[in-house]
C-alpha positions as a Markdown table, in Angstrom:
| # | Residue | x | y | z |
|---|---|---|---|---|
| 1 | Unk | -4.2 | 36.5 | 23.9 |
| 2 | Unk | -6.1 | 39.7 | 23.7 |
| 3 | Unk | -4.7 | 42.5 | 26.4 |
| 4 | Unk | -8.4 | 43.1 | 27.0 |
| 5 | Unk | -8.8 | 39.7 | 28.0 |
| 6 | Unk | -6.1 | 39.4 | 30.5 |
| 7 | Unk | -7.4 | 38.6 | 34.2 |
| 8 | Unk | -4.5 | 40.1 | 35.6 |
| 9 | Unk | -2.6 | 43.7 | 34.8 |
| 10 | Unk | 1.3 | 42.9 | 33.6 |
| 11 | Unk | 3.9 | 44.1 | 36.0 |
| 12 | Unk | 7.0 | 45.0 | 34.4 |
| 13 | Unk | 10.1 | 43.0 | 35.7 |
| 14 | Unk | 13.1 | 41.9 | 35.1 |
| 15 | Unk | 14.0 | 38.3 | 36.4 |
| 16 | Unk | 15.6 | 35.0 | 34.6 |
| 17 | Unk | 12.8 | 32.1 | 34.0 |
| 18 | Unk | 13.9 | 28.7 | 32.5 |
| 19 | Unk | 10.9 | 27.6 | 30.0 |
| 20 | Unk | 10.6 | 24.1 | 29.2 |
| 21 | Unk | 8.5 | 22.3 | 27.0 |
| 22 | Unk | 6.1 | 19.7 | 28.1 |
| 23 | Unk | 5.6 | 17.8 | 25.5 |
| 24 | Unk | 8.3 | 16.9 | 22.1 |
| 25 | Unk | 8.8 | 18.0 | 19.3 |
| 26 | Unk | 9.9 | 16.1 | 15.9 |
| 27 | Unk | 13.2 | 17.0 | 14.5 |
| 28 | Unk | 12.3 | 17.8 | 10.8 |
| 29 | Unk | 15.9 | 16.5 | 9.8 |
| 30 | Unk | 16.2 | 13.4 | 11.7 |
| 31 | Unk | 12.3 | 12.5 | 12.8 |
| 32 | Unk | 13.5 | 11.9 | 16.5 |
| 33 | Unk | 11.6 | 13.8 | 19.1 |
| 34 | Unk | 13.1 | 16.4 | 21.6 |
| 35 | Unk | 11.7 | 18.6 | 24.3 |
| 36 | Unk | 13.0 | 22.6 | 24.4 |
| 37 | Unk | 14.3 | 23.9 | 27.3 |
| 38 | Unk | 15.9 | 27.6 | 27.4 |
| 39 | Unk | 16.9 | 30.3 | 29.7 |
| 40 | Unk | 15.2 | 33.6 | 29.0 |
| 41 | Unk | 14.4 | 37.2 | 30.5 |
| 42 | Unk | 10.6 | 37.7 | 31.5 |
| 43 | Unk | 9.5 | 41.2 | 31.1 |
| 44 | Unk | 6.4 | 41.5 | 32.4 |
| 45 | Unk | 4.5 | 39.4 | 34.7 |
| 46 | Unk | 1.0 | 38.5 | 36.7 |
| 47 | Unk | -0.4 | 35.7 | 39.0 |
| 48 | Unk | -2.1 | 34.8 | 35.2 |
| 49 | Unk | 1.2 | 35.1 | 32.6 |
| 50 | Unk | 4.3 | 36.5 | 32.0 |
| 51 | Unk | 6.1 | 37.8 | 28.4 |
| 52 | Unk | 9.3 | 36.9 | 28.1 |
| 53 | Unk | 12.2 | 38.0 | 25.7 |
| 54 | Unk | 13.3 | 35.1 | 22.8 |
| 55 | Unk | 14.8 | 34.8 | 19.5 |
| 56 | Unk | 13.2 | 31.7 | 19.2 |
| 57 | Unk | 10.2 | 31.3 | 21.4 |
| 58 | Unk | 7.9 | 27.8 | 21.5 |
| 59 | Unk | 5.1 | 28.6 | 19.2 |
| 60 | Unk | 1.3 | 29.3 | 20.1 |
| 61 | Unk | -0.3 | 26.5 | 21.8 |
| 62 | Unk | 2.8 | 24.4 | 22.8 |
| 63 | Unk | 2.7 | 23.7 | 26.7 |
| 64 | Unk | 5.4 | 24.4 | 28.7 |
| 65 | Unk | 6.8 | 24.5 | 32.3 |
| 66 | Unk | 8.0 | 28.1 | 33.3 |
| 67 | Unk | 10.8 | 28.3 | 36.2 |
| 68 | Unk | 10.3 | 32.1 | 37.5 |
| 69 | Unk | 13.7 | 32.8 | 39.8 |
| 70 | Unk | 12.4 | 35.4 | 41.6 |
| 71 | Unk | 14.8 | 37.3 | 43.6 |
| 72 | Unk | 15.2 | 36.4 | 47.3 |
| 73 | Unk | 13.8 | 33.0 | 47.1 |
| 74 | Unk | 16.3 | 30.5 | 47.2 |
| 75 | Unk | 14.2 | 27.9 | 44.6 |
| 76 | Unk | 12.2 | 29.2 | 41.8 |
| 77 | Unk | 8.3 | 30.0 | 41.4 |
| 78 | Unk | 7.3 | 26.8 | 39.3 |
| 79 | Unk | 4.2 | 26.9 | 36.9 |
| 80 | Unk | 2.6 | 25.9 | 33.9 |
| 81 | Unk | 1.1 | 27.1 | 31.2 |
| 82 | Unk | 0.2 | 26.7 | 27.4 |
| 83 | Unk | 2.1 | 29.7 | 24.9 |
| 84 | Unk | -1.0 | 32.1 | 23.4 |
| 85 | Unk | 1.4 | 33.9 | 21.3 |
| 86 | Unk | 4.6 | 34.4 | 20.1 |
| 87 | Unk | 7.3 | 36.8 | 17.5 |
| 88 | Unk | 10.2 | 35.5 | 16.3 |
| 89 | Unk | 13.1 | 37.9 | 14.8 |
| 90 | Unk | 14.3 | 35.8 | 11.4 |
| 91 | Unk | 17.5 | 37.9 | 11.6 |
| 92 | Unk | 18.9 | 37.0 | 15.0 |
| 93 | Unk | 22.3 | 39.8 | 14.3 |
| 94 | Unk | 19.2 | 42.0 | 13.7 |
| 95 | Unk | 17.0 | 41.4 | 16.4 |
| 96 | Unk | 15.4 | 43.9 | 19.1 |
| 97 | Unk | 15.6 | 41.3 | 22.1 |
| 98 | Unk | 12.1 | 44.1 | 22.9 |
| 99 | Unk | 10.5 | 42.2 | 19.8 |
| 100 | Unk | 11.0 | 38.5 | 20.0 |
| 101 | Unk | 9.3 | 36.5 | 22.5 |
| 102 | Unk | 6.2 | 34.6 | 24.1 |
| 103 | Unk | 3.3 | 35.5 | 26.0 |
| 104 | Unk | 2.5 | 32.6 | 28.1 |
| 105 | Unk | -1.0 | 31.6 | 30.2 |
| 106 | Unk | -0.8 | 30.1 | 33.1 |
| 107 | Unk | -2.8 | 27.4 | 34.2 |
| 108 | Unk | -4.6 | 27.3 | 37.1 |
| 109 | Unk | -1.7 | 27.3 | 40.3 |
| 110 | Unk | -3.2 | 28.5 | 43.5 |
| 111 | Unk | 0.3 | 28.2 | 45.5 |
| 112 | Unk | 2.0 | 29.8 | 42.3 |
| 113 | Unk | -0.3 | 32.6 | 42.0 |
| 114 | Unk | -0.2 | 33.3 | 45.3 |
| 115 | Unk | 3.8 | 33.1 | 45.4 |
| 116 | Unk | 3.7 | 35.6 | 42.1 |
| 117 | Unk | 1.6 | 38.3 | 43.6 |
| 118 | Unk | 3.3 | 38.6 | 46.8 |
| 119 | Unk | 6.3 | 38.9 | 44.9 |
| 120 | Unk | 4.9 | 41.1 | 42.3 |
| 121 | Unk | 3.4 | 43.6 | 45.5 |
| 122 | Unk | 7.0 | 43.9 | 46.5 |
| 123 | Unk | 8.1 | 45.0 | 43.4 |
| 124 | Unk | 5.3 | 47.8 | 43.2 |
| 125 | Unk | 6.3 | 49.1 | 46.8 |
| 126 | Unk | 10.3 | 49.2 | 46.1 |
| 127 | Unk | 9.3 | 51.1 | 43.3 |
């Protein structure tokens, strides 16, 4: 996704999110199907999408459910959304965990979005 076209400005941040996959994938080796799921770091954030840091993100257009654990609130801020981009480092020993990851789009959440920007207007006034 362009940075033009964003709805939202990205907030910097520094929170875990657990993304998930929504729907399989096919093992190249064995042709069963399996579902990612990973713990991550996001690094920048809206109501509309986050980035978040991976050496092996989903790739582009792969929906996914994104678990944003937000400090102070005891469950996480739940969401989905469909990957618009992603960089993968080949060299994992290599790798600038700055340069791998996923920029993800939300879908359409008004409880989410509204549980994202009040967090993300607490951040701005701590800082």
């Amino acid at each position: 996704m362009d940075r033009k076209n964003r709805q939202h400005a990205r907030t910097p941040v520094d929170v875990d999110v657990r993304v998930s996959t929504i729907d399989p994938e096919i093992d190249p080796e064995t042709g069963r199907r399996y579902y990612r799921a990973a713990e991550e770091t996001c690094a920048t954030l809206s109501p509309g999408g986050a980035f978040f840091k991976s050496l092996d993100p989903p790739p582009p257009g792969r929906r996914v459910v994104v678990q944003i654990h937000v400090p102070g609130n005891e469950s996480p801020i739940e969401t989905t959304g469909r990957i618009a981009w992603s960089r993968r480092e080949l060299d994992p020993a290599a790798a600038d965990l700055d340069e791998g990851g996923a920029g993800v789009a939300f879908d359409a959440d008004p409880e989410a979005e509204a549980a994202l920007a009040h967090f993300l207007a607490a951040q701005r006034q701590s800082k």
